[in-house]
C-alpha atoms as a printed R data frame, in Angstrom:
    type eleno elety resid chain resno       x       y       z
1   ATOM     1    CA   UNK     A     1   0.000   0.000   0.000
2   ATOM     2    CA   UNK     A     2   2.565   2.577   0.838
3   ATOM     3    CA   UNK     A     3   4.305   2.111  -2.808
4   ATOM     4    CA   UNK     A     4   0.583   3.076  -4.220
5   ATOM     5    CA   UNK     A     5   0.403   6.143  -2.315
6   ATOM     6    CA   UNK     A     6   3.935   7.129  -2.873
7   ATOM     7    CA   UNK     A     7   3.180   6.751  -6.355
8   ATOM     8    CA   UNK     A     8  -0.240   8.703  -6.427
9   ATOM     9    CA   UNK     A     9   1.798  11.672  -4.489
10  ATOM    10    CA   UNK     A    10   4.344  11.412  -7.770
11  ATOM    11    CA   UNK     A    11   1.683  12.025 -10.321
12  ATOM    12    CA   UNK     A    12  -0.305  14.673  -7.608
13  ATOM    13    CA   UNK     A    13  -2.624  12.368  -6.290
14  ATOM    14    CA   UNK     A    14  -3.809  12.730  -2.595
15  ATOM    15    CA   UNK     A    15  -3.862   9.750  -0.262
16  ATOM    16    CA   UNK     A    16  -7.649   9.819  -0.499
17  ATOM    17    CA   UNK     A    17  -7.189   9.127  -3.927
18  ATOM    18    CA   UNK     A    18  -5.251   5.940  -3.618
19  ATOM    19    CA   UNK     A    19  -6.681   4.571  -0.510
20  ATOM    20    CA   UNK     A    20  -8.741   1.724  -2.715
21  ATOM    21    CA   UNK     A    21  -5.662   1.253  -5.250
22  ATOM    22    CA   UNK     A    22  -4.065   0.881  -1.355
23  ATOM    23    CA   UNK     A    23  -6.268  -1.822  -0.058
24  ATOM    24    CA   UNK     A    24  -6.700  -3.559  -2.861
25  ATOM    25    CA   UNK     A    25  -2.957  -4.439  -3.145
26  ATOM    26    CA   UNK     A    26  -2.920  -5.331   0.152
27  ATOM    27    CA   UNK     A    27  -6.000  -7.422   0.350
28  ATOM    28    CA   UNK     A    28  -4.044  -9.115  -2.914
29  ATOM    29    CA   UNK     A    29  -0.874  -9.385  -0.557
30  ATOM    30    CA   UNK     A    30  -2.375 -11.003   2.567
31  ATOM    31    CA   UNK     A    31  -4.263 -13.511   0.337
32  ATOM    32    CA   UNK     A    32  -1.169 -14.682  -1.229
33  ATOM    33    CA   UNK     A    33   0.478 -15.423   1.903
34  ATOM    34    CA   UNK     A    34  -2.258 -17.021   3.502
35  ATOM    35    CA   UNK     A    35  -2.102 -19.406   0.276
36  ATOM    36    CA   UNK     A    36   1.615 -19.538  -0.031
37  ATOM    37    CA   UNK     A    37   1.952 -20.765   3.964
38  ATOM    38    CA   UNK     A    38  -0.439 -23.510   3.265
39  ATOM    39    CA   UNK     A    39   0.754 -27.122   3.264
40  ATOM    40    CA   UNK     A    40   0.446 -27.597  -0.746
41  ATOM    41    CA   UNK     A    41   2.703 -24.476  -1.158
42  ATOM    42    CA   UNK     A    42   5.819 -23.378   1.512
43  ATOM    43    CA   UNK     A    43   3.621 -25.515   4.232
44  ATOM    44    CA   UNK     A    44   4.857 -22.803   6.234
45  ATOM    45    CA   UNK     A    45   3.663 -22.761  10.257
46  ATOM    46    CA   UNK     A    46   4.560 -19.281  10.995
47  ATOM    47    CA   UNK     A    47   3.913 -15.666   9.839
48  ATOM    48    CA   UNK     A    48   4.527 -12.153  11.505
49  ATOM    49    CA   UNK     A    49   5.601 -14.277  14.451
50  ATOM    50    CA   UNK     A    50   1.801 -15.889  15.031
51  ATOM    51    CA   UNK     A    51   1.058 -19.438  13.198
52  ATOM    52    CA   UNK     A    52  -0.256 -19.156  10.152
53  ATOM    53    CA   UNK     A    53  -4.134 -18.866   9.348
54  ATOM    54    CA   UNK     A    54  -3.933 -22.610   7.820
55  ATOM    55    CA   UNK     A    55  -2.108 -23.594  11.765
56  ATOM    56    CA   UNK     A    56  -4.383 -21.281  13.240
57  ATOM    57    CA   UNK     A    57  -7.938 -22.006  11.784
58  ATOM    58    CA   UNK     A    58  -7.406 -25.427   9.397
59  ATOM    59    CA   UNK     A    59  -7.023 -25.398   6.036
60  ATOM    60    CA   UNK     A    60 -10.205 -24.973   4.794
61  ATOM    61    CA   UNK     A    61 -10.726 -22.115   6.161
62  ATOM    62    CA   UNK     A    62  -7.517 -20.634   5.494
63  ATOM    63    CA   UNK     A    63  -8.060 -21.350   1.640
64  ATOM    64    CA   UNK     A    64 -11.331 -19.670   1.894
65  ATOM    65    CA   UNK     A    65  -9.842 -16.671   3.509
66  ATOM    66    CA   UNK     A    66  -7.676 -16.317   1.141
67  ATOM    67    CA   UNK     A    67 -10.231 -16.302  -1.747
68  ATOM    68    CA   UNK     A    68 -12.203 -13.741  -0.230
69  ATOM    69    CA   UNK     A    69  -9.811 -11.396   0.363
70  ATOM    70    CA   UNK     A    70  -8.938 -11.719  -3.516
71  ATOM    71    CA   UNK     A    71 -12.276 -10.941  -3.826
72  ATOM    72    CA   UNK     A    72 -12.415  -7.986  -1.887
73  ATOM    73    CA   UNK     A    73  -9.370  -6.575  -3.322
74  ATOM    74    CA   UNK     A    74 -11.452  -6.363  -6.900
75  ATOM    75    CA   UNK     A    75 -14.516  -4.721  -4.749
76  ATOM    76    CA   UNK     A    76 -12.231  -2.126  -3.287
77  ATOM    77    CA   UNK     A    77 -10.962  -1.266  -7.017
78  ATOM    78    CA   UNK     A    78 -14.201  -1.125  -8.139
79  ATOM    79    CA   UNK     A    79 -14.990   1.557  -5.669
80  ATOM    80    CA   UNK     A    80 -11.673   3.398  -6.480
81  ATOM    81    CA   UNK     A    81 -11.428   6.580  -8.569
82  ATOM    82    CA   UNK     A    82  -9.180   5.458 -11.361
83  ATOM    83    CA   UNK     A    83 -10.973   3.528 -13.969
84  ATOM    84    CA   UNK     A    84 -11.763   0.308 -12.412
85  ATOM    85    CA   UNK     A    85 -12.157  -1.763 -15.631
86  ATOM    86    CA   UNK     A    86  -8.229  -0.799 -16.702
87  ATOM    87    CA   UNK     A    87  -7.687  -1.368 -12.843
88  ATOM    88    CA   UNK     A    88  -9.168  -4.696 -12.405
89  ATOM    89    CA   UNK     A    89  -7.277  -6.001 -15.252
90  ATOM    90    CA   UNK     A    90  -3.876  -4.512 -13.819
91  ATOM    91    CA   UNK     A    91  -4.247  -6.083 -10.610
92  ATOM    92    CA   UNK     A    92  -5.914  -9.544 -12.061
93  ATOM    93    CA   UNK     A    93  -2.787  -9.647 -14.501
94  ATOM    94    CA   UNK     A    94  -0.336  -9.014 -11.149
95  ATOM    95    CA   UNK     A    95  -2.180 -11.941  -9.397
96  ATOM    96    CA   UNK     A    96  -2.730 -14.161 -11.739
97  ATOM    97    CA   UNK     A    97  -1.049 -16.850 -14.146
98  ATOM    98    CA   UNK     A    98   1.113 -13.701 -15.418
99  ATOM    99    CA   UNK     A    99   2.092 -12.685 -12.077
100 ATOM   100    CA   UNK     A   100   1.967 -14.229  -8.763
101 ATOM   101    CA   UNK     A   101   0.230 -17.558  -9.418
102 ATOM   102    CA   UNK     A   102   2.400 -17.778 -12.402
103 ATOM   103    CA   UNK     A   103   5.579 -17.468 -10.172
104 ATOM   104    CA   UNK     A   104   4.177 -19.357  -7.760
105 ATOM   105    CA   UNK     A   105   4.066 -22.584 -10.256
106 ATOM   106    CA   UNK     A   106   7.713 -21.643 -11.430
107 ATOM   107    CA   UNK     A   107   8.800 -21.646  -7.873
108 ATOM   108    CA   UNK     A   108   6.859 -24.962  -7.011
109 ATOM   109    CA   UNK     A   109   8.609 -26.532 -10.639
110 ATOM   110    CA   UNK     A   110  11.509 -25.601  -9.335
111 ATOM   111    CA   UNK     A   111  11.961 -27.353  -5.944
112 ATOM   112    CA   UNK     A   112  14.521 -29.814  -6.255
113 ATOM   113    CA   UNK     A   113  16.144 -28.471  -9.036
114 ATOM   114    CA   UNK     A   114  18.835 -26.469 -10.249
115 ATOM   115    CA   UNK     A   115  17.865 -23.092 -12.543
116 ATOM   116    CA   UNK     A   116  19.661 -20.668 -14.315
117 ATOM   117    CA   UNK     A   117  20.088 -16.887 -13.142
118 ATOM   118    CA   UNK     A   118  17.513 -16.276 -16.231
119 ATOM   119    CA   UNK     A   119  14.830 -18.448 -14.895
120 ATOM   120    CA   UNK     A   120  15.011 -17.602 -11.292
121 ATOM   121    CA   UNK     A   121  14.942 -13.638 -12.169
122 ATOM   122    CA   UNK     A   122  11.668 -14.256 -14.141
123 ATOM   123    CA   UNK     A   123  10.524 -16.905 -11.737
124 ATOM   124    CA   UNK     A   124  10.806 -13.395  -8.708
125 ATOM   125    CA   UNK     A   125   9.669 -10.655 -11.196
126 ATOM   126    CA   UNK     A   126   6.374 -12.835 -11.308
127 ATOM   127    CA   UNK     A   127   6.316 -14.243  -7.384
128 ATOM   128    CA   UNK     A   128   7.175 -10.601  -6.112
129 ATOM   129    CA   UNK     A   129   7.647  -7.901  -8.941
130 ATOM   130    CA   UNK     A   130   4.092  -8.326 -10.358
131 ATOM   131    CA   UNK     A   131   2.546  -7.155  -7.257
132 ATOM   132    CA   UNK     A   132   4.640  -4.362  -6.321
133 ATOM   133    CA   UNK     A   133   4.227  -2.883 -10.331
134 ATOM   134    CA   UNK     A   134   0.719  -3.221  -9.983
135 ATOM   135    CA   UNK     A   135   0.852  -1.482  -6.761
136 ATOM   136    CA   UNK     A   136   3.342   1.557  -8.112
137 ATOM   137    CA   UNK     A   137   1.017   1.793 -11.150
138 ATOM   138    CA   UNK     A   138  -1.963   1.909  -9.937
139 ATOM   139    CA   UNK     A   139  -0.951   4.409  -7.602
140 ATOM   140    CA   UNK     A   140   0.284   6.448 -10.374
141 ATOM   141    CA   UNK     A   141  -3.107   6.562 -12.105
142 ATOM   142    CA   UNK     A   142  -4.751   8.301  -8.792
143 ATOM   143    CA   UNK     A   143  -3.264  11.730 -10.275
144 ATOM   144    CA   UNK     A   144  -1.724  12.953 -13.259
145 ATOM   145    CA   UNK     A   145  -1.596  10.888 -16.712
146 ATOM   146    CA   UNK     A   146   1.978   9.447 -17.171
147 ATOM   147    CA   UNK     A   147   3.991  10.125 -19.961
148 ATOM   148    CA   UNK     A   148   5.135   7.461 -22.008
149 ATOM   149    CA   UNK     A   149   8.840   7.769 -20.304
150 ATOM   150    CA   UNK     A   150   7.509   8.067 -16.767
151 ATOM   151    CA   UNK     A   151   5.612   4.967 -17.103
152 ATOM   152    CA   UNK     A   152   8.819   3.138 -18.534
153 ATOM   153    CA   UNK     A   153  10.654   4.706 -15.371
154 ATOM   154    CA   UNK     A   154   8.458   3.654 -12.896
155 ATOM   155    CA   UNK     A   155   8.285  -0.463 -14.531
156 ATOM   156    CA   UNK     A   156  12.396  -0.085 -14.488
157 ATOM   157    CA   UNK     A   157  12.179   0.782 -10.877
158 ATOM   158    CA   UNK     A   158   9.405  -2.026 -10.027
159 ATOM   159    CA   UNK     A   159  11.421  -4.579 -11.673
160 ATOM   160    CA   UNK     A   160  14.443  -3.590  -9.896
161 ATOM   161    CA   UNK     A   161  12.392  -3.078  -6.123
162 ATOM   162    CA   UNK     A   162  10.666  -6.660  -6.713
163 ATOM   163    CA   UNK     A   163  14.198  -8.497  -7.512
164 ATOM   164    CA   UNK     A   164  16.006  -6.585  -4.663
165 ATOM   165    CA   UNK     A   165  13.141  -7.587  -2.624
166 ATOM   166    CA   UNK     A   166  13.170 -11.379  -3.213
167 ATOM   167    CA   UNK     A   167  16.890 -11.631  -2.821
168 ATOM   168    CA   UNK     A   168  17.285  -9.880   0.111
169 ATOM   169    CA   UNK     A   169  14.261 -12.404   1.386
170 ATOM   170    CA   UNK     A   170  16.122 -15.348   0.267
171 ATOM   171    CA   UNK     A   171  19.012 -14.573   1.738
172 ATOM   172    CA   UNK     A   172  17.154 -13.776   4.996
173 ATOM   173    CA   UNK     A   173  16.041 -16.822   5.099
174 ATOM   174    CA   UNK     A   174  19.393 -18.484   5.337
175 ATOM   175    CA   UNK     A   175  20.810 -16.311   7.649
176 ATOM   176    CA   UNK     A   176  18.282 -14.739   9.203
177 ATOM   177    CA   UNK     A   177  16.345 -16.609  12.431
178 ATOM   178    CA   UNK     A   178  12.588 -16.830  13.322
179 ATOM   179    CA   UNK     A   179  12.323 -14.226  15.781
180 ATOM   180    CA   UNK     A   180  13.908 -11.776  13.267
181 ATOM   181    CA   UNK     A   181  11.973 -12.887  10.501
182 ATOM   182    CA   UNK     A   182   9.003 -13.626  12.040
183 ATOM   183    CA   UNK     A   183   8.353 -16.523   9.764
184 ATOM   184    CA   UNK     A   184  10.117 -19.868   9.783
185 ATOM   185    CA   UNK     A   185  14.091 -19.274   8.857
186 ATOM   186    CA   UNK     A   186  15.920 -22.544   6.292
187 ATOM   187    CA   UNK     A   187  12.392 -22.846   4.580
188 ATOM   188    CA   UNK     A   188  13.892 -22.750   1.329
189 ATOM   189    CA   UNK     A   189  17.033 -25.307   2.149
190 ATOM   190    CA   UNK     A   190  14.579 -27.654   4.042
191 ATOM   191    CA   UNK     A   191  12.519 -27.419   0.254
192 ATOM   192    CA   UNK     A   192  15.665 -27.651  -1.763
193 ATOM   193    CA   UNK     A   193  14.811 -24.735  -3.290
């Protein structure tokens, strides 16, 4: 949410602006790690330093949390006051096959195997980078039109943010420890990922 209303304030928007463009992406971002903790994906038992809503509540209901915050997200951007067809379609391309659910598959294809630098970049701008350009773009739109060089700025610095973000998470999670992290630490080695 914060990289949406930085991103309205670039193009003159005011935070009232971007508050659905806000929630939305982070209605988007707590339903994909209530699904990404749950035993079919990183199986993970902790997040934020509480168990996870699967550990917490059972799977069932965790996987039906998760789907209804996806569907608020859309509800929020339909309520926003940036177009919310264009919107919709931003932030269902970020979460979907071409995005996060698409990295999510390359990530779970990937577990036990060796990839290139090439596939695991692409595998992270999906996981990670969709969301965050969805979030810096839809912010955007809450003020000003774009020009055609700002836009290609601002999906530079999203791809850059979302790979920075995913390394420095990966590495975290070798060095770092639970009660730092606040999620289980080794995930990834335990995987062999």
């Amino acid at each position: 949410p914060l990289l949406a209303y930085a991103a309205a304030e670039l193009t003159g928007g005011t935070p009232d602006d971007a508050d659905a463009c806000a929630a939305a992406v982070e209605l988007i971002h707590a339903y994909s790690l209530i699904h990404d903790d749950l035993p079919c994906m990183d199986d993970d038992a902790l997040r934020r330093g509480k168990p996870t809503c699967h550990v917490a509540y059972g799977v069932a209901t965790a996987l039906l949390a998760g789907d209804a915050l996806q569907s608020l997200a859309f509800a929020a951007l339909g309520r926003s006051r940036i177009g919310s067809d264009d919107a919709c379609a931003l932030l269902a391309s970020a979460a979907g096959h071409a995005g996060m659910a698409g990295g999510q598959q390359l990530d779970l294809d990937a577990t036990g195997a060796a990839i290139d630098l090439e596939a695991l970049t692409r595998l992270h701008a999906l996981k990670t980078g969709a969301l965050i350009n969805a979030a810096v773009q839809l912010g955007a739109r809450c003020g000003r039109p774009l020009g055609a060089a700002e836009t290609l700025a601002l999906d530079r610095y999203t791809r850059a943010a979302g790979l920075a973000f995913q390394v420095v998470d990966d590495v975290l999670d070798v060095e770092g420890s639970a009660a730092t992290l606040g999620k289980t630490a080794g995930k990834d080695a335990a995987q062999n990922k």
